[in-house]
C-alpha positions in Angstrom: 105.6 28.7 116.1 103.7 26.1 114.3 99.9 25.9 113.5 97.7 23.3 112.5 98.5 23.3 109.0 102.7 23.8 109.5 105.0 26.4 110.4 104.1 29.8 111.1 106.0 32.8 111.1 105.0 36.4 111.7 107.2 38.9 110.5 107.4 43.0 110.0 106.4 43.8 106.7 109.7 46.0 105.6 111.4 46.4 101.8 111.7 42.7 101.1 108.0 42.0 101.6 105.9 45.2 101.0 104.7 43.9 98.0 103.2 41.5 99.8 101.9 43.2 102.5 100.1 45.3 99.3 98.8 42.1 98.0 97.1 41.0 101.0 95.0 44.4 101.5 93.7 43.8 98.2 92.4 40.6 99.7 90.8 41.8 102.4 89.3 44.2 100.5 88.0 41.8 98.0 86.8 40.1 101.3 84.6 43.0 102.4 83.9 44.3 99.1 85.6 47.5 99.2 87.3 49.0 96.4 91.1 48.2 96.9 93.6 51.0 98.0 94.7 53.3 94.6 98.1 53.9 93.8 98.5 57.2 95.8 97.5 54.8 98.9 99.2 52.1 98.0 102.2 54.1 97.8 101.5 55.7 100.9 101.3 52.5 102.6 104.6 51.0 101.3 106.6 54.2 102.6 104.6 54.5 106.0 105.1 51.0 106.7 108.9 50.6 106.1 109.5 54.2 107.7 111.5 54.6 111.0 109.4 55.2 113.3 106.3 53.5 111.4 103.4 55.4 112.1 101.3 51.9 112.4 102.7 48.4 113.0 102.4 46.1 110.1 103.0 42.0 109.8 103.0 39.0 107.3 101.9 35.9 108.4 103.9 33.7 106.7 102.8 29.3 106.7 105.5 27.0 105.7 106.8 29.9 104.0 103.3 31.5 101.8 102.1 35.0 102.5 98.6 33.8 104.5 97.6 36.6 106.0 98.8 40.0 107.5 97.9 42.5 110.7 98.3 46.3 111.3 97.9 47.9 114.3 98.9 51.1 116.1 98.5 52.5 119.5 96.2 55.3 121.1 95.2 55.9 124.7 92.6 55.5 127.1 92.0 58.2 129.1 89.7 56.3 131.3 92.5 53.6 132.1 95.5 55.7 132.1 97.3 53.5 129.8 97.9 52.7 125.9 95.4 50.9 123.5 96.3 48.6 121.2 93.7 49.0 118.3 93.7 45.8 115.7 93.3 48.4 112.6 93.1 45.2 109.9 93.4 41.4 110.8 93.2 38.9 107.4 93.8 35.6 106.9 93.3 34.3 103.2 90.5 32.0 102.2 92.8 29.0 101.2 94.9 29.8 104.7 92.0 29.5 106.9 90.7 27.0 109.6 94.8 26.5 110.2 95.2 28.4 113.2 97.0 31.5 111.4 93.8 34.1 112.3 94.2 32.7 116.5 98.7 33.5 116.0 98.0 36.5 114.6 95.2 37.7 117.5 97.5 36.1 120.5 100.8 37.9 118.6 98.5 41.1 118.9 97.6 39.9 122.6 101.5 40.0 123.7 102.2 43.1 121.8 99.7 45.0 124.2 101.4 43.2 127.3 104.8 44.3 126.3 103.4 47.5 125.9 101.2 47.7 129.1 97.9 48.3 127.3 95.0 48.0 129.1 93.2 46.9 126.1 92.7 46.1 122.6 90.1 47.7 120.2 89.0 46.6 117.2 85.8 46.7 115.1 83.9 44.0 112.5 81.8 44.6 109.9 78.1 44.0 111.0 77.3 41.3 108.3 80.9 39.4 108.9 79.4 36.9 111.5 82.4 34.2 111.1 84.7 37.0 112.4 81.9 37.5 115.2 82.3 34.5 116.3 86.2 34.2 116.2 86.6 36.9 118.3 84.0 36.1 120.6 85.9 32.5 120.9 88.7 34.7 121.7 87.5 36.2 124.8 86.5 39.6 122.5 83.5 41.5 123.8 81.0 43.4 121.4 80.4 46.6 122.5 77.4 48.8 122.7 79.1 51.7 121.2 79.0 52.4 117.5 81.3 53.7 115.4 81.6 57.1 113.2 83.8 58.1 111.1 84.5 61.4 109.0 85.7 60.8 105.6 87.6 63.8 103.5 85.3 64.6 101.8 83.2 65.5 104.5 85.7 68.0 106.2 83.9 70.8 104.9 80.9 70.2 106.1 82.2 69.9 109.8 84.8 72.8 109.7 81.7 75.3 108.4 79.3 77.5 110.5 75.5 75.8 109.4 73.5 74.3 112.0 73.6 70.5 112.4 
């Protein structure tokens, strides 16, 4: 496919181009600064994403032949509609990469994954304060939400698995 800037492939991330793949989550983590992934994760990430099954689906956006950004995603399902869920776990595209049409590939790739699949929807979330990718996805047809997100970190396990009152 070709973007603005050149041409754009978007490839699995497998043995050849974990390293990669590692490289660019330590961008977007710079990005929303958030410590990087430690070497247990980082390890973890390298086996899970070149494992057969995967248990997420990982690419490299590649311009005119440069790592410029990457996606993961994996599938759940709606109860609601019946049908899978594509959720958009990460979507990057590097500083010097964007503005070239890499971000839109990468979001339409994402789009005809869920076809293929018969979702009946994609899910994803932005940080609050990230307004550029706000407005990208709005562009895109995306829809904010009224809904807001949790989450229960390790740590916390504890705390939920014990008998006190709330």
């Amino acid at each position: 496919m070709t973007s603005r800037a050149g041409d754009l492939r978007i490839v699995p991330v497998d043995g050849s181009n974990v390293d990669q793949f590692l490289e660019l989550i330590a961008g977007l983590a710079e990005y929303e600064k958030l410590p990087p992934p430690d070497q247990g994760a980082r390890a973890r990430l390298a086996r899970d994403a070149t494992s057969d099954p995967p248990p997420f689906q990982a690419r490299i956006a590649l311009l005119d032949g440069v790592p410029s950004g990457f996606l993961s995603y994996y599938y759940g399902y709606s109860t609601f509609l019946g049908r899978p869920t594509l959720y958009l776990e990460d979507i990057f595209v590097r500083e010097e990469h964007r503005h070239k049409g890499v971000g839109k590939e990468m979001f339409k790739y994402c789009v005809r994954e869920a076809q293929a699949k018969g979702c009946g929807r994609i899910d994803w979330t932005a940080l609050q304060w990230n307004l550029p990718a706000h407005r990208f996805y709005e562009g895109l047809g995306g829809k904010r939400m009224e809904w807001c997100l949790f989450r229960l970190a390790e740590e916390d396990f504890g705390r939920a698995l014990s008998d006190e009152e709330c």
